[in-house]
N, CA, C and O atoms as a GROMACS GRO file, in nm:
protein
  424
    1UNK      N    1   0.085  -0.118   0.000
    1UNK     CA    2   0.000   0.000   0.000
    1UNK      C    3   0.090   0.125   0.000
    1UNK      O    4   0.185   0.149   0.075
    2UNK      N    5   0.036   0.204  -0.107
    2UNK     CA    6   0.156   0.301  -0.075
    2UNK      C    7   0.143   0.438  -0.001
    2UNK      O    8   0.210   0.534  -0.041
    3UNK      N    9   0.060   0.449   0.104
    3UNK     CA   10   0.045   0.518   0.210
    3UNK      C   11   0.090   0.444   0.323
    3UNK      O   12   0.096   0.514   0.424
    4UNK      N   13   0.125   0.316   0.340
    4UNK     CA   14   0.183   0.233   0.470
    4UNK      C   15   0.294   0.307   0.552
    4UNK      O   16   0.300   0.262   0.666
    5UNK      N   17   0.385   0.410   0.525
    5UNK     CA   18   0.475   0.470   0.577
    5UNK      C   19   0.379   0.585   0.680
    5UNK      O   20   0.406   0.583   0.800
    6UNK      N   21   0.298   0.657   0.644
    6UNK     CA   22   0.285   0.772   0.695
    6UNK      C   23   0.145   0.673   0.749
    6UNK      O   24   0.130   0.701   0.868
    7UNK      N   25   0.068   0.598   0.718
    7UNK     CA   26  -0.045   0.520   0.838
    7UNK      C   27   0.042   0.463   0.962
    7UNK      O   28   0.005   0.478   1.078
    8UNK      N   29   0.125   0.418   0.936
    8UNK     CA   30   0.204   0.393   1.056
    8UNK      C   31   0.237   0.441   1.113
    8UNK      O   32   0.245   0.398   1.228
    9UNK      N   33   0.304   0.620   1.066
    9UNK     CA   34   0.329   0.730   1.172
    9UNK      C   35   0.170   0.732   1.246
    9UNK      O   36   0.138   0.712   1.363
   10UNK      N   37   0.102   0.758   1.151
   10UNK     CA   38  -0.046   0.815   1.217
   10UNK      C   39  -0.042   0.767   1.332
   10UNK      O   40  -0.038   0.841   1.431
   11UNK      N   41  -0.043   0.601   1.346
   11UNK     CA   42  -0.134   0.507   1.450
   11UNK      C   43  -0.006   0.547   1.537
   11UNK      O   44  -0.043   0.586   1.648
   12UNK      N   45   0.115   0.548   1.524
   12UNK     CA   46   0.229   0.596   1.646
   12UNK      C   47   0.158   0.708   1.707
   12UNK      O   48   0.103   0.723   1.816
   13UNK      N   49   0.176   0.786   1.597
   13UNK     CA   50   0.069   0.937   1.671
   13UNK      C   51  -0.034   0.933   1.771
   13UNK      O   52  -0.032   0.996   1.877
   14UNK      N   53  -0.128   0.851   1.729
   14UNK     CA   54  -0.268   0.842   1.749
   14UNK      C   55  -0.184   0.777   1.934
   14UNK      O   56  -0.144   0.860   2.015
   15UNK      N   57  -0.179   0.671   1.952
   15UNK     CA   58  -0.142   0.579   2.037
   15UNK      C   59  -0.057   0.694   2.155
   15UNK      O   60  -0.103   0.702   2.269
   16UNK      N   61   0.048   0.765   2.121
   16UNK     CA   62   0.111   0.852   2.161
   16UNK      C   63   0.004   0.977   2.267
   16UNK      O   64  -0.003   1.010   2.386
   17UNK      N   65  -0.062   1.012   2.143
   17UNK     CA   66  -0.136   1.163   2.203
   17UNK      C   67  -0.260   1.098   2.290
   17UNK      O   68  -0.318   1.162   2.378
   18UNK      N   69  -0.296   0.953   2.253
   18UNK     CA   70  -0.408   0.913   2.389
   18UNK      C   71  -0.348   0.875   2.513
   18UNK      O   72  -0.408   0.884   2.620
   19UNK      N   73  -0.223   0.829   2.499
   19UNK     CA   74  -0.150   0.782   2.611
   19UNK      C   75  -0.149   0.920   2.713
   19UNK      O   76  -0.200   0.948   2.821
   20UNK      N   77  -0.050   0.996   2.602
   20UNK     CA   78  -0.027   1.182   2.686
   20UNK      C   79  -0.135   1.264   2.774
   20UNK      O   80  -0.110   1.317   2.882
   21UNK      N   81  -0.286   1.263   2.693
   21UNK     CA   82  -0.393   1.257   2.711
   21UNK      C   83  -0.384   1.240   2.846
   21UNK      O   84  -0.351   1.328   2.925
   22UNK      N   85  -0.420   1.097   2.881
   22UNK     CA   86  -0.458   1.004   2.966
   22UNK      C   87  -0.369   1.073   3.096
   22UNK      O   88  -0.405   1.114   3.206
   23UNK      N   89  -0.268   1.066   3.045
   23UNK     CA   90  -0.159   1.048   3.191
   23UNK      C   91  -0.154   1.196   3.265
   23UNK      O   92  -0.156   1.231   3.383
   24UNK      N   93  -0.145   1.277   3.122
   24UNK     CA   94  -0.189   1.434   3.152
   24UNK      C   95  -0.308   1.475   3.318
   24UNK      O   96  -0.318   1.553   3.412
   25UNK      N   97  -0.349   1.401   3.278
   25UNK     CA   98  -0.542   1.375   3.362
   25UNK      C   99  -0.479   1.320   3.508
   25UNK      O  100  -0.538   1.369   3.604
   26UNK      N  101  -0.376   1.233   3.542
   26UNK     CA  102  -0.323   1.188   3.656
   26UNK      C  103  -0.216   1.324   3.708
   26UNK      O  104  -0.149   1.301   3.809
   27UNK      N  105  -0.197   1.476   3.632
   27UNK     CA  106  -0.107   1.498   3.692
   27UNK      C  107  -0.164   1.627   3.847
   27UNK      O  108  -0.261   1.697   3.876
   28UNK      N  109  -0.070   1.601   3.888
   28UNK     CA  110  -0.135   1.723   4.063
   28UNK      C  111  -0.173   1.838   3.995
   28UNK      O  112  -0.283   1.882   4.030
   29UNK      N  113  -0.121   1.893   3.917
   29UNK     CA  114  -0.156   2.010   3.878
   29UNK      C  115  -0.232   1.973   3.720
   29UNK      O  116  -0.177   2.009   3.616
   30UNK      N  117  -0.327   1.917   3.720
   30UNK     CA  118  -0.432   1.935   3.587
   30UNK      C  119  -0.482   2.050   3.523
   30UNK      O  120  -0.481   2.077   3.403
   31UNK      N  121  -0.520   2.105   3.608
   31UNK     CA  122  -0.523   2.249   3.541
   31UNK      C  123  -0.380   2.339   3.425
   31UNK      O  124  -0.359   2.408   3.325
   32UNK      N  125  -0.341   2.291   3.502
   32UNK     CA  126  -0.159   2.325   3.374
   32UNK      C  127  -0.175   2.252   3.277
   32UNK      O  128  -0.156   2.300   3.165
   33UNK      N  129  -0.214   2.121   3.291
   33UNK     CA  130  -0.202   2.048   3.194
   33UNK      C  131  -0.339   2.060   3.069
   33UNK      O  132  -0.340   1.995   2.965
   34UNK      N  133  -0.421   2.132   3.101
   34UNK     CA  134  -0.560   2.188   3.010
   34UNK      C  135  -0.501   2.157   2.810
   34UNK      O  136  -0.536   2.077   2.724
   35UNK      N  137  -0.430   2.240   2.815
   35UNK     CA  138  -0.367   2.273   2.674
   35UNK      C  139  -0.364   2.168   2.623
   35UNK      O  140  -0.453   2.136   2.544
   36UNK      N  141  -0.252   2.079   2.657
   36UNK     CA  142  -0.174   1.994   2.660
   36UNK      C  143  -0.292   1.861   2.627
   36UNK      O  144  -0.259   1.782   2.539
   37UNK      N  145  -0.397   1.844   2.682
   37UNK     CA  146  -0.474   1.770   2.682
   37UNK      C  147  -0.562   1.784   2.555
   37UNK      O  148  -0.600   1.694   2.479
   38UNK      N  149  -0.586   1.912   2.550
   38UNK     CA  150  -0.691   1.930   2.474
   38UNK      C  151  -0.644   1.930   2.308
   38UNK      O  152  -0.726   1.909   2.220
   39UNK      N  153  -0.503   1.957   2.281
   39UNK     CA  154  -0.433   1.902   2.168
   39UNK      C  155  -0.365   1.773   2.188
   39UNK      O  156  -0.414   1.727   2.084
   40UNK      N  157  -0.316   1.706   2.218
   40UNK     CA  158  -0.329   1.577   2.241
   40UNK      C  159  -0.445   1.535   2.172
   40UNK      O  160  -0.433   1.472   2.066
   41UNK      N  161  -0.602   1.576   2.240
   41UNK     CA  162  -0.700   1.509   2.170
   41UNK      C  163  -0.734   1.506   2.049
   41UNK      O  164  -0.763   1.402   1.990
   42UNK      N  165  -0.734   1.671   1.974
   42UNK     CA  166  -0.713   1.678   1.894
   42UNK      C  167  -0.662   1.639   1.759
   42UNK      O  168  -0.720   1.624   1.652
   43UNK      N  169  -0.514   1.624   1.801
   43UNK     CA  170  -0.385   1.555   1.720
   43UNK      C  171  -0.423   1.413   1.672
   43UNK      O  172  -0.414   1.365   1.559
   44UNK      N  173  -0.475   1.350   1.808
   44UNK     CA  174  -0.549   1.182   1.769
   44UNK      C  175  -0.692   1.194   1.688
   44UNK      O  176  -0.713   1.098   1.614
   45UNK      N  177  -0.767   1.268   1.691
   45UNK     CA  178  -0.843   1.251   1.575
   45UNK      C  179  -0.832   1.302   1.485
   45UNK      O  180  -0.888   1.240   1.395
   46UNK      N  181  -0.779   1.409   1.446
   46UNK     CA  182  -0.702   1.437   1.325
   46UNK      C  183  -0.603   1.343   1.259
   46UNK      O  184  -0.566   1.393   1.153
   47UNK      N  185  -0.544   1.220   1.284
   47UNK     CA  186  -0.452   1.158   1.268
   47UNK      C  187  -0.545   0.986   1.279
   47UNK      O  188  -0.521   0.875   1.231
   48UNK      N  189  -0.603   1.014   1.324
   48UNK     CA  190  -0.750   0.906   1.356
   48UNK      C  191  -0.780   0.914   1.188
   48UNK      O  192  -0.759   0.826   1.106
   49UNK      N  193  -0.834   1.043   1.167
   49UNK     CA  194  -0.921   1.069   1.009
   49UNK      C  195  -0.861   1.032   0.905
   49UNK      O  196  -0.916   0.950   0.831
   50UNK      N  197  -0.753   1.074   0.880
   50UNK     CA  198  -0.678   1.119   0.793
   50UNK      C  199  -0.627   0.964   0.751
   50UNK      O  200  -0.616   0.925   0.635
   51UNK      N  201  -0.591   0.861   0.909
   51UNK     CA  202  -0.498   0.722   0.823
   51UNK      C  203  -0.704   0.618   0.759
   51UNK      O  204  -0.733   0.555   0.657
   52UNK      N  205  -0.756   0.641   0.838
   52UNK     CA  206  -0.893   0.579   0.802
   52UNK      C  207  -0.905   0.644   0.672
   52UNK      O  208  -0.936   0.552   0.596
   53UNK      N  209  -0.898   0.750   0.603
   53UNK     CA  210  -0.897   0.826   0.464
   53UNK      C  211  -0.835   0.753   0.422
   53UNK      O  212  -0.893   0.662   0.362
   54UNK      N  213  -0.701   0.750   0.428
   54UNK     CA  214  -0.516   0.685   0.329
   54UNK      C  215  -0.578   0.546   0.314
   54UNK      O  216  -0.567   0.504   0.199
   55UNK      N  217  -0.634   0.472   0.388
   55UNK     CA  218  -0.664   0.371   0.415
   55UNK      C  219  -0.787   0.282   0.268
   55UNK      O  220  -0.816   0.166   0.238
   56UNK      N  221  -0.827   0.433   0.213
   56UNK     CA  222  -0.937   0.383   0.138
   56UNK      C  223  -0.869   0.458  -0.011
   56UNK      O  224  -0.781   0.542   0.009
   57UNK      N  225  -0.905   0.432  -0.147
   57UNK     CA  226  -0.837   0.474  -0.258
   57UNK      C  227  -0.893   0.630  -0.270
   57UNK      O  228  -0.882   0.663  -0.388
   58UNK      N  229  -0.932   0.704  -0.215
   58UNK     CA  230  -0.970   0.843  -0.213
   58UNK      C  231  -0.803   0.934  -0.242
   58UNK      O  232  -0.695   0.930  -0.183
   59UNK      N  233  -0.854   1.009  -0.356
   59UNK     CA  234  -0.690   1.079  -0.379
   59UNK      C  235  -0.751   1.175  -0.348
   59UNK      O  236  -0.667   1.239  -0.412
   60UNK      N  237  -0.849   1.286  -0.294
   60UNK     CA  238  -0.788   1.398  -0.266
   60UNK      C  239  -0.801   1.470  -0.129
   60UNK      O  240  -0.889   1.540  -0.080
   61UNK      N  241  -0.664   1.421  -0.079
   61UNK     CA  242  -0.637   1.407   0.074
   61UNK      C  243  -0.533   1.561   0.124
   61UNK      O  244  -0.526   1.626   0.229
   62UNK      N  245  -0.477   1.570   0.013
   62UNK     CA  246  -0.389   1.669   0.065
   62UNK      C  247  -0.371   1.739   0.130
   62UNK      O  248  -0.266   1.743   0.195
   63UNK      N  249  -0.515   1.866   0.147
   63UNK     CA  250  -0.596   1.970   0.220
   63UNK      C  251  -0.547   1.903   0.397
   63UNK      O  252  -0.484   1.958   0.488
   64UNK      N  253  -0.605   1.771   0.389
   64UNK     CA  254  -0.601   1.664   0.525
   64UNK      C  255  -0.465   1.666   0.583
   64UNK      O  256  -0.417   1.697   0.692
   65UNK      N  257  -0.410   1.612   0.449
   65UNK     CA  258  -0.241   1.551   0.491
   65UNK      C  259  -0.177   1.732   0.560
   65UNK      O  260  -0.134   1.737   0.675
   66UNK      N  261  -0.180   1.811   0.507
   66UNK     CA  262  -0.139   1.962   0.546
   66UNK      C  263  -0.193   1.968   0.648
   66UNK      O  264  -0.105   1.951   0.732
   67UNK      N  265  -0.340   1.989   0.721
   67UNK     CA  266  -0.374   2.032   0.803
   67UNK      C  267  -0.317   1.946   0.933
   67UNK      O  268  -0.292   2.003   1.039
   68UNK      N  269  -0.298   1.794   0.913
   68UNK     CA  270  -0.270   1.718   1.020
   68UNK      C  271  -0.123   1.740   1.055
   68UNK      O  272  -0.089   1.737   1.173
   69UNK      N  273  -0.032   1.762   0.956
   69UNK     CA  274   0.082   1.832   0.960
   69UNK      C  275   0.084   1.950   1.049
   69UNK      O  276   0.145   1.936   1.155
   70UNK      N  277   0.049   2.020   1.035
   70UNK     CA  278   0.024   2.157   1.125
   70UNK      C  279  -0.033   2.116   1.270
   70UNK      O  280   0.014   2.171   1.369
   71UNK      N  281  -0.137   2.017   1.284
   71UNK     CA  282  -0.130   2.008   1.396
   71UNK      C  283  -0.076   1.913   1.478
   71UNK      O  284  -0.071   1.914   1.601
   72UNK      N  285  -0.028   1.817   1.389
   72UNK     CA  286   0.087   1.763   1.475
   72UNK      C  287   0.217   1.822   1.544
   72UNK      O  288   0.270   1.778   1.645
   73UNK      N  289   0.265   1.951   1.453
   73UNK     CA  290   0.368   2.017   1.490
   73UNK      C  291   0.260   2.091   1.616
   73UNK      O  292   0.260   2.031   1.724
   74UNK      N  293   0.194   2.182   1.607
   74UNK     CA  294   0.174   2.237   1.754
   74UNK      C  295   0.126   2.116   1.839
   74UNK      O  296   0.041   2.167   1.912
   75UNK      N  297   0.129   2.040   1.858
   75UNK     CA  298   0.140   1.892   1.940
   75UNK      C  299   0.254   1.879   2.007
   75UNK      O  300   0.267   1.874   2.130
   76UNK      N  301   0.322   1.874   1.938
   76UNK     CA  302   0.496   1.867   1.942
   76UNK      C  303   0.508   1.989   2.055
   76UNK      O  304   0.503   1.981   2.178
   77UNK      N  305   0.522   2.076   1.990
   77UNK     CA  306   0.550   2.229   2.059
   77UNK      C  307   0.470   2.234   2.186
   77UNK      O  308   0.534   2.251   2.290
   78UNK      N  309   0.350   2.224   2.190
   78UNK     CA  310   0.292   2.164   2.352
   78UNK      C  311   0.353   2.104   2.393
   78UNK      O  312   0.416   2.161   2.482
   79UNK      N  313   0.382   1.992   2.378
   79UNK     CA  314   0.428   1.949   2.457
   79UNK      C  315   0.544   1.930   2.465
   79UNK      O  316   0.561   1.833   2.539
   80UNK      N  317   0.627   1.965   2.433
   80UNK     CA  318   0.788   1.990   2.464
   80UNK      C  319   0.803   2.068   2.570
   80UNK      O  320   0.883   2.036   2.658
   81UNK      N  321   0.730   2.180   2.578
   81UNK     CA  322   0.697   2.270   2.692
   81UNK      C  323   0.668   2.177   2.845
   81UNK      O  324   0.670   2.246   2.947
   82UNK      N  325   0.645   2.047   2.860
   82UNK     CA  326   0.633   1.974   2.926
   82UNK      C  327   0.761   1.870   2.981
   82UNK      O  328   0.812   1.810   2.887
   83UNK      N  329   0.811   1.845   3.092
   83UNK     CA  330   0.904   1.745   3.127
   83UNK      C  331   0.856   1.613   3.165
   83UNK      O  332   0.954   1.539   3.163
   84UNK      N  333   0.769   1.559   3.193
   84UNK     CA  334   0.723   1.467   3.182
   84UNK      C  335   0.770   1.429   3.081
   84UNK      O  336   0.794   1.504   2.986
   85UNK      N  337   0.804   1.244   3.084
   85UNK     CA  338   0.835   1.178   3.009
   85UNK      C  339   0.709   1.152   2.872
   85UNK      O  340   0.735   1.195   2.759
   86UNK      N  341   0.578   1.081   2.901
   86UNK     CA  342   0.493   1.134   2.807
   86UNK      C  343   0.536   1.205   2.705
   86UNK      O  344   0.586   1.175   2.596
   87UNK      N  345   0.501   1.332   2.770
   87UNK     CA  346   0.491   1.446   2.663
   87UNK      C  347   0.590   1.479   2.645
   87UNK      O  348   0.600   1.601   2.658
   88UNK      N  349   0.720   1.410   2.608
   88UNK     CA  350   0.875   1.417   2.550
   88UNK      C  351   0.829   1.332   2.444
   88UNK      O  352   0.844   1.363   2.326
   89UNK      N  353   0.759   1.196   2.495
   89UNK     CA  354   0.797   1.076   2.383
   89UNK      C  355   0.655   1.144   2.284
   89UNK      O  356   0.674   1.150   2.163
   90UNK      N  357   0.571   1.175   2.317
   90UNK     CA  358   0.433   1.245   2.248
   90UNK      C  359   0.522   1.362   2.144
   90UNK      O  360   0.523   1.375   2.021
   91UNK      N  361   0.565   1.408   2.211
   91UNK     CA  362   0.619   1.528   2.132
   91UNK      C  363   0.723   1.468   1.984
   91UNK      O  364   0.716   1.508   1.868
   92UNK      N  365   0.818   1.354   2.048
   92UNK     CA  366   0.895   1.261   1.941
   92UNK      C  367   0.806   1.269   1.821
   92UNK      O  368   0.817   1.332   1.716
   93UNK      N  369   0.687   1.158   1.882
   93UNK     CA  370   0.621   1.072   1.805
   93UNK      C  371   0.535   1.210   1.672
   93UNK      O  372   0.526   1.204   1.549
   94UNK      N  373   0.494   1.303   1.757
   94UNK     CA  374   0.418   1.405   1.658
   94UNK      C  375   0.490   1.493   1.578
   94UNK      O  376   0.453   1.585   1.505
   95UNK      N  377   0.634   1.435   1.612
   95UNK     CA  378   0.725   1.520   1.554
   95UNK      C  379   0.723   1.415   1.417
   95UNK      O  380   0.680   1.456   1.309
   96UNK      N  381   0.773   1.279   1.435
   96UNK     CA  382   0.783   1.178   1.292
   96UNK      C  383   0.680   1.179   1.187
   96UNK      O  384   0.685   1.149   1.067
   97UNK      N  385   0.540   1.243   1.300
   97UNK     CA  386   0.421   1.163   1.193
   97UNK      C  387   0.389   1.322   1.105
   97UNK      O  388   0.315   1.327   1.006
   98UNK      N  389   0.461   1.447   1.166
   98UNK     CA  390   0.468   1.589   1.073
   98UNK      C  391   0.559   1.547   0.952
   98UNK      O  392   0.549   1.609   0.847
   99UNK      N  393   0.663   1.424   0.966
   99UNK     CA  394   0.752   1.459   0.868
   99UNK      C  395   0.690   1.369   0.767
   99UNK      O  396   0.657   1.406   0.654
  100UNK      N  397   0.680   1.271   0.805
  100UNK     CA  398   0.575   1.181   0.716
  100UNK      C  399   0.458   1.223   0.626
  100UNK      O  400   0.432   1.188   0.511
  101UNK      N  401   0.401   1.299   0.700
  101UNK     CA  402   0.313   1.445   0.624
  101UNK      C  403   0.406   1.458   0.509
  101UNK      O  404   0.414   1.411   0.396
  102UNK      N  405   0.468   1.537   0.579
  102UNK     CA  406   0.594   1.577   0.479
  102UNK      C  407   0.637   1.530   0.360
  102UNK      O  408   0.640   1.591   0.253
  103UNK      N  409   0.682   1.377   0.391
  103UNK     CA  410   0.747   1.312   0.280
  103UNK      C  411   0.633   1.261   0.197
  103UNK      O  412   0.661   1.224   0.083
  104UNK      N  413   0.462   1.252   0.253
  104UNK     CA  414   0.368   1.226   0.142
  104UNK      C  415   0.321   1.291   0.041
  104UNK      O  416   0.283   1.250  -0.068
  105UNK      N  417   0.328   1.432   0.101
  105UNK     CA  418   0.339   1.568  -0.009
  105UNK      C  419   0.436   1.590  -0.081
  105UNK      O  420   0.393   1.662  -0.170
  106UNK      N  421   0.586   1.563  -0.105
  106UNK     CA  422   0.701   1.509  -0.152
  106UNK      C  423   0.685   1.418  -0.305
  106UNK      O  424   0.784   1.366  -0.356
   0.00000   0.00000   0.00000
């Protein structure tokens, strides 16, 4: 399939920003963590849509593939702003599945 490179970032993504999500919700100070959560959620259904799209022979994705790009990078950027381990490896992961964007528009 020749979207298999960047569906695989997705589901890293996806898996990543529910985990971050999740753990976000366990921290003492939740309220800090608002942002952080609420892109996280974001990021996973945007990245949710987009590999369920790649997934089917529909070519005109691009508009998608860009926008999920963009918000995977402010994903990233949230959460880098964070020390928690999570939202280091969240931040990794939304960092690969922007470039993958990347290399599908390529």
């Amino acid at each position: 399939m020749r979207n298999e490179k960047l569906i695989h970032a997705l589901g890293n993504c996806i898996n990543h920003c529910n985990y971050c999500a999740d753990a976000c919700l366990d921290d003492d100070n939740v309220k800090m963590m608002v942002k952080c959560i609420r892109t996280d959620r974001v990021c996973a259904e945007v990245c949710s849509s987009l590999a369920q799209i790649l997934a089917t022979d529909y070519d005109d994705v691009q508009g998608l593939v860009d926008y999920c790009k963009k918000v995977c990078e402010a994903c990233a950027v949230e959460c880098e702003q964070h020390d928690h381990d999570h939202c280091q490896k969240c931040a990794e992961a939304c960092r690969k599945c922007a470039e993958a964007c990347e290399s599908f528009t390529a």
